[in-house]
C-alpha positions in Angstrom: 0.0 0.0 0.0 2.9 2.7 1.0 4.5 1.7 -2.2 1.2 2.4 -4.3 1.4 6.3 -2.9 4.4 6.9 -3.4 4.3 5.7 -7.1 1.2 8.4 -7.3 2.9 11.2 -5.9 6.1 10.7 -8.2 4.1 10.1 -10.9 1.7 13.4 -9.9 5.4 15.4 -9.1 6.2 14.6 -12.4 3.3 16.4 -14.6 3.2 19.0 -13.2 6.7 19.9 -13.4 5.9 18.6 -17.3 3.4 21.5 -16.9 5.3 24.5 -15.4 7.4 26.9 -17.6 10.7 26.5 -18.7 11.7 30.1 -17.9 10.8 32.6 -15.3 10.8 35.5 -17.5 11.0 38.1 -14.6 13.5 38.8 -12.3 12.2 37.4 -8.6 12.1 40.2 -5.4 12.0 39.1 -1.7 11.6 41.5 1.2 14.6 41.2 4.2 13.7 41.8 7.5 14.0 45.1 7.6 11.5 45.5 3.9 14.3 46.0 1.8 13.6 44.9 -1.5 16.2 42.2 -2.5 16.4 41.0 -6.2 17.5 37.6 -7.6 19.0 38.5 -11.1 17.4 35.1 -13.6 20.6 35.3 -16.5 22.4 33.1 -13.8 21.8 30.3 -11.4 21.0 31.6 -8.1 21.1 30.0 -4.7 18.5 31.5 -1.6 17.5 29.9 1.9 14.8 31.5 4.6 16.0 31.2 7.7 12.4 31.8 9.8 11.8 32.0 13.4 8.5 31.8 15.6 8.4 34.0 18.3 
């Protein structure tokens, strides 16, 4: 039975990445903690975490 699932949900994972677009076409913009816009230039592989705490 777990192995039935998990043969959906690849198979799901997989159309709809078949479905999504091959390029982001604009550039992406994230707000730091203090609302400063920060941008993510798309001509180049770029690399971002969130570090996020509950307080």
């Amino acid at each position: 039975m777990k192995k039935k699932i998990m043969l959906l949900l690849v198979l799901i994972v997989l159309v709809l990445a078949g479905c999504g677009q091959k390029q982001i076409e604009e550039s992406i913009t994230l707000l730091d903690q203090n609302n400063n816009e920060v941008s993510f230039p798309q001509d180049k592989p770029t690399l971002f975490f969130f570090i996020t705490t509950y307080t």
